[in-house]
C-alpha positions, 0 to 999 in steps of 0.5 A, spaced: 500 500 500 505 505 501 508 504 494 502 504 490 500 511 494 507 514 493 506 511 485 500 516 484 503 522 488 509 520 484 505 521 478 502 528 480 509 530 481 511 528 474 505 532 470 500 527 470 492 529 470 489 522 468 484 518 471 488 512 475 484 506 476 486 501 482 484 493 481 483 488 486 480 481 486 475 477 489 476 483 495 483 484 496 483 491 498 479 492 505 475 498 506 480 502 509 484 500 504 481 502 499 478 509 502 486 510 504 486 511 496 481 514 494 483 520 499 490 520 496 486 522 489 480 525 487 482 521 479 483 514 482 477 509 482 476 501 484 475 495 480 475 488 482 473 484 475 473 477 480 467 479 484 464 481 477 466 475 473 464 471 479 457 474 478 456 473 472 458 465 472 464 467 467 469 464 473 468 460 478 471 462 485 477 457 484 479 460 477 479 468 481 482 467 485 488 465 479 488 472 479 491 475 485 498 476 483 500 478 476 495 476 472 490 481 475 495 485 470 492 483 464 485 481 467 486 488 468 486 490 461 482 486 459 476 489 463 477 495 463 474 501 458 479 507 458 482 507 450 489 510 452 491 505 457 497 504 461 499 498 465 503 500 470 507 496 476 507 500 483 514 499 484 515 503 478 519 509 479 517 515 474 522 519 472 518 523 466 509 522 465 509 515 463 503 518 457 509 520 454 508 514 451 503 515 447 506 520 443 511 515 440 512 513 433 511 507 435 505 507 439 501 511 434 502 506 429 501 501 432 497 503 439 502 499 443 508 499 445 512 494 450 518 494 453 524 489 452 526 484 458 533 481 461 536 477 457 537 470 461 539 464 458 537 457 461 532 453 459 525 456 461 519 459 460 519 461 453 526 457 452 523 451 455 526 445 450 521 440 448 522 435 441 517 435 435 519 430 431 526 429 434 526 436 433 529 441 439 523 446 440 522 452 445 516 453 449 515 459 445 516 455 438 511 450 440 507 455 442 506 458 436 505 452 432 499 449 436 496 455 438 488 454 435 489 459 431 482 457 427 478 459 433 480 466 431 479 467 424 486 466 423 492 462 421 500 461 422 503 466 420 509 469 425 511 476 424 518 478 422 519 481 429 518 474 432 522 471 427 528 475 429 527 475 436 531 473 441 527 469 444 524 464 438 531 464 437 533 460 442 538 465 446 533 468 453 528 466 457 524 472 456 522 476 451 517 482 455 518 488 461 512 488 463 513 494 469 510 498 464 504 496 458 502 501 453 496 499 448 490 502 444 484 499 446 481 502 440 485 498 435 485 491 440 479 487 439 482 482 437 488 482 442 484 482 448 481 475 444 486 472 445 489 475 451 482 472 455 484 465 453 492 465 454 490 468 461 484 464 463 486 457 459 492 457 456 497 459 462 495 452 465 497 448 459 504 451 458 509 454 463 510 460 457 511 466 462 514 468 469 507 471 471 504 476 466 510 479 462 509 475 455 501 475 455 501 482 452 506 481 446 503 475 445 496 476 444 498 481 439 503 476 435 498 470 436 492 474 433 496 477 427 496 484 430 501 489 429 506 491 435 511 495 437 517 494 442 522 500 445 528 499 440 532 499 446 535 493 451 533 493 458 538 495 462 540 494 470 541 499 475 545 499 481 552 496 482 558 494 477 561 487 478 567 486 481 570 482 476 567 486 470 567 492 470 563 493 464 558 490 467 552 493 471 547 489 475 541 491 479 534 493 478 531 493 470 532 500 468 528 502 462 529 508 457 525 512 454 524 509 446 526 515 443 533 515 437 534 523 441 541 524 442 541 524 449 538 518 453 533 519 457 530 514 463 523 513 464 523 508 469 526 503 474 522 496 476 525 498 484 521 494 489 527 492 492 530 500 492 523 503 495 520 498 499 519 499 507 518 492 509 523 487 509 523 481 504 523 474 509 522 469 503 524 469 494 517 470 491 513 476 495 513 475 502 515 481 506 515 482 514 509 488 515 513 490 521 516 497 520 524 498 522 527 506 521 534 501 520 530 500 513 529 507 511 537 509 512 539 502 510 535 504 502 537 510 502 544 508 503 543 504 497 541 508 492 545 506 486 550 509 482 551 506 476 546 504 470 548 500 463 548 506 457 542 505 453 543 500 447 539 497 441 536 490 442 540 485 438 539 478 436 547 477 437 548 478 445 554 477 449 553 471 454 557 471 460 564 467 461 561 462 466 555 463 472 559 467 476 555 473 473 548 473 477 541 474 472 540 481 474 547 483 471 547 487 464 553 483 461 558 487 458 554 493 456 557 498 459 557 501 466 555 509 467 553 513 473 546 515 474 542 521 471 543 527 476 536 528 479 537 519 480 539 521 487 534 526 489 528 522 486 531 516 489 530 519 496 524 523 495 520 516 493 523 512 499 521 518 504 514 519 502 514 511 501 516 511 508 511 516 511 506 513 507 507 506 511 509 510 518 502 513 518 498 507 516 502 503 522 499 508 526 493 507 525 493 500 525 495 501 532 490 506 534 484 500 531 487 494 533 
């Protein structure tokens, strides 16, 4: 809750006046909970399309509550009815209005615009390994050539994108950042077609997707429906290896999908850079118990470094060995960090930080 509340102030700061709609499933967000939000901006509004779903006998209760986690994201697009969308994590940082987005080229074009993932090459997800044939597939590879594209009016026909990608070619895990989601829902008819059955059918057949992430490109890909991803690679913000002083790991960075001269950041996935609550296990359990040691220990953590910007090739540089961890950006190169990063950094871990310190104060009142 501290997050998403200083996401919505963040956004203010940053110049925009667009309606913020929260989503919830099958009640997750108590009363309070809600009321807190409502309070923080006259714009936000509440859904939860489980409860909605559930009513209308479209999903049984079972089904629903396969939405509270990262699927809720693209339920979240599919249900709702604003044209402009955009699908953003509460862990974003912003560093500039994120609707910027929907002046670029590329989302005027085609009314999307997806954002690239880490490169990760083992074998799974999109790069799981199966046989046809005797032949070696990919999890991704399969996928598009099973899909039932006849209950779509459609038949197999990949696109040039996909064809060139990283991932149909075997070399990542991972294709889509989905921490910010762009789309057009005017020109999208039948992505969310497809959408709804990868979301409610197909993510329980094929393990394609770490949570959310490739449902958004793929309902574009599967229907035959033009996209547009940011030219440029993810990129890592945080510190530099030891022993590769190129290399850059940390949080996923993303710079704003323009050609301009000079690179500007749009934001950063940094739950772990802001969160007020210590994390007690890998997935997404954390300690609700609030320590003012957390606060100096974030701020003095703030990183310095991030990758330079970089277009997303099919010809990528893989580590020597397993010494280079995941989160690493590998020899991309090593810069440090915009001017305002800092300041910014410290403006949204207090306000995250005032915002959890006031709500366990109430707790404490009413409990």
């Amino acid at each position: 809750m501290p997050i998403g509340i200083s996401l919505i102030h963040e956004l203010r700061m940053r110049g925009n006046r667009n309606a913020i709609h929260v989503y919830h499933c099958l009640g997750e967000l108590s009363a309070q909970s809600q009321r807190l939000l409502i309070d923080t901006d006259p714009l936000v509004l509440i859904f939860d399309p489980c409860t909605e779903l559930v009513a209308e006998k479209n999903f049984t209760v079972e089904l629903a509550l396969d939405f509270r986690n990262f699927y809720l994201k693209p339920l979240a697009l599919y249900h709702t009815k604003l044209k402009d969308t955009l699908i953003i994590d509460a862990d974003c940082i912003l560093f500039d209005d994120p609707t910027k987005l929907w002046q670029t080229e590329e989302y005027k074009s085609t009314g999307t615009l997806f954002f690239h993932d880490r490169v990760i090459t083992t074998t799974s997800y999109l790069n799981g390994r199966h046989y046809y044939y005797a032949r070696e597939e990919s999890t991704l590879q399969e996928l598009l050539r099973t899909w039932p594209y006849s209950d779509f009016d459609t038949t197999y026909n990949l696109s040039a994108y996909v064809l060139n990608s990283v991932s149909y070619n075997m070399r990542s895990d991972h294709e889509q950042d989905s921490s910010i989601v762009a789309i057009d829902k005017r020109r999208a008819k039948k992505p969310m077609e497809v959408l709804w059955r990868l979301i409610t059918h197909q993510r329980f057949k094929t393990k394609y997707s770490w949570g959310d992430k490739e449902n958004f490109w793929l309902a574009y890909e599967l229907s035959h429906t033009p996209y547009s991803f940011s030219p440029h690679a993810c990129a890592a913000t945080g510190y530099v290896h030891e022993n590769e002083t190129r290399t850059v790991c940390g949080e996923i960075a993303q710079y704003f999908p323009t050609m301009d001269k000079i690179p500007k950041l749009l934001h950063v996935n940094g739950n772990a850079l802001i969160n007020p609550y210590r994390k007690t296990n890998p997935i997404n359990g954390y300690s609700m118990a609030l320590n003012s040691t957390r606060l100096d220990e974030l701020l003095q953590h703030i990183p310095k470094y991030i990758s330079p910007r970089s277009i997303r090739e099919s010809t990528l540089n893989i580590p020597r060995d397993k010494s280079i961890p995941n989160e690493c950006n590998y020899v991309d190169g090593a810069e440090y960090v915009p001017e305002d990063f800092k300041s910014h950094l410290q403006w949204r871990i207090q306000k995250t930080f005032d915002i959890a310190s006031a709500l366990d104060a109430f707790r404490q009142i009413y409990t």
